[in-house]
N, C-alpha and C positions, 0 to 999 in steps of 0.2 A: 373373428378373433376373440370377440368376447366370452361365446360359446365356449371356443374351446378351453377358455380360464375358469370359468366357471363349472364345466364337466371337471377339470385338473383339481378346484378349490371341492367338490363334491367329492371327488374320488378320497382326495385328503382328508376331509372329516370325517369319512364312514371308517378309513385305516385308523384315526383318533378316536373312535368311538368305539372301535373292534375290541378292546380290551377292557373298556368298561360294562359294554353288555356281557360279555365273556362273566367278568365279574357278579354282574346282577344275576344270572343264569347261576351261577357256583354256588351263591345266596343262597339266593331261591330252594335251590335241592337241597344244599347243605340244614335250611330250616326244615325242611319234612322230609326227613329219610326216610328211607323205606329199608325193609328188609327182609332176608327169606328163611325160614324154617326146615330143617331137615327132609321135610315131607312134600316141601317142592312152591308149598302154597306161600307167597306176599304178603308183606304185612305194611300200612304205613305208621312212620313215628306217632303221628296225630291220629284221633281217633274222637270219635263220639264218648267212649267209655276212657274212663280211668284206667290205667295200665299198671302191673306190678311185674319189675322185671329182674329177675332172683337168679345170680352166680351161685354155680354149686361146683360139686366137685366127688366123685365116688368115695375119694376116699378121707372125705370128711363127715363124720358122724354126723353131725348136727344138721350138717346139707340133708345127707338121706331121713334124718330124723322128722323133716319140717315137708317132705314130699306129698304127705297124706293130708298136709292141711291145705297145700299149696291145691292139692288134686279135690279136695273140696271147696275150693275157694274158683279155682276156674270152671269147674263144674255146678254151680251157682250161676255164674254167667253174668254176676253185677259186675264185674271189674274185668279186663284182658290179663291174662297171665304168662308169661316169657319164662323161659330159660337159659341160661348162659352156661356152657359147660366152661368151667376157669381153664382146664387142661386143651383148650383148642383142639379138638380130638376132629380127624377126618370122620364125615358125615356116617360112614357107615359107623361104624364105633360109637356116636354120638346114638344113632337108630337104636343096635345094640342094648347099650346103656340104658334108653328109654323102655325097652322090652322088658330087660331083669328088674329095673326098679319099680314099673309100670305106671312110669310120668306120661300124664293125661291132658298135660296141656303143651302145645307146642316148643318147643327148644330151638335154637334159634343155629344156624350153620355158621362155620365159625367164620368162612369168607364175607358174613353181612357184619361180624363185629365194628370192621374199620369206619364201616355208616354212621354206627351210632352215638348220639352225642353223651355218650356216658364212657368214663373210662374203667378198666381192669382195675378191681379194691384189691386191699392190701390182706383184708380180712375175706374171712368163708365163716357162714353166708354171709352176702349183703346183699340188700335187696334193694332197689330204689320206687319209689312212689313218684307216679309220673299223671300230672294232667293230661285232661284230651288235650289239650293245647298245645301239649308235649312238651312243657314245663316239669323237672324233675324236680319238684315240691318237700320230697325227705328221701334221706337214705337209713337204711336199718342196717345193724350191723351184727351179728350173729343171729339165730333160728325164730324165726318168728310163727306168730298163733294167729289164729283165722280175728279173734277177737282185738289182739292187738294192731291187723291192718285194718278192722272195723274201726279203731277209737283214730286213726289217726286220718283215714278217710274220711269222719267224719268232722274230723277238726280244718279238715282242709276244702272240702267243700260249703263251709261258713262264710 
């Protein structure tokens, strides 16, 4: 008889426990998202490098105006570089997009938005400055220069 109180007292704590590991599990990911790029390839939140992850938008000047620093800035290879299209455009569209304008660093599908722990700005551009740690450290708010994400990288890894 004791046994079987004991299997019953087991079975009860593991149904008490089911909703806390649940919880720790939801944690867990919800700290290091991961997310996928138009072009198919993974990427996680955290990262060895420093990350700049920049909302744009076609038909904002300023977005296309900062594409050329942005594409020498990921093509340097110090920092990860993302992009967000604000307009949530289907993947093909998004491809598209990256063709005519001839963005050189990955752009991100608009189905991995909901992952990330950054929300939709109110402004174009805004870029955020994100540790490997996947701490988002600054946000910038209109068009930014390869030299002004240098002064602020460098203030931030102090």
């Amino acid at each position: 008889m004791m046994f079987k109180n004991a299997s019953f007292a087991t079975k009860m704590l593991a149904i008490a426990l089911l909703p806390v590991a649940t919880f720790v599990m939801v944690m867990l990911l919800r700290s290091t998202p991961s997310f996928e790029a138009v072009s198919g390839q993974s990427y996680s939140w955290k990262s060895d490098q420093w990350t700049l992850v920049n909302y744009f938008a076609e038909w904002c000047q300023p977005c296309l105006e900062e594409l050329p620093e942005l594409n020498e800035l990921a093509q340097a290879g110090e920092l990860r570089v993302f992009g967000i299209s604000y307009d949530r455009l289907p993947d093909q569209e998004i491809k598209d997009l990256i063709i005519r304008h001839q963005i050189q660093f990955p752009v991100l599908t608009t189905k991995s938005l909901e992952a990330l722990p950054i929300s939709l700005p109110a402004v174009l551009p805004t870029t955020y400055i994100v540790s490997p740690g996947g701490e988002v450290v600054d946000v910038l708010y209109g068009k930014v220069t390869i030299e002004g994400i240098h002064v602020l990288l460098e203030k931030h890894k102090l």
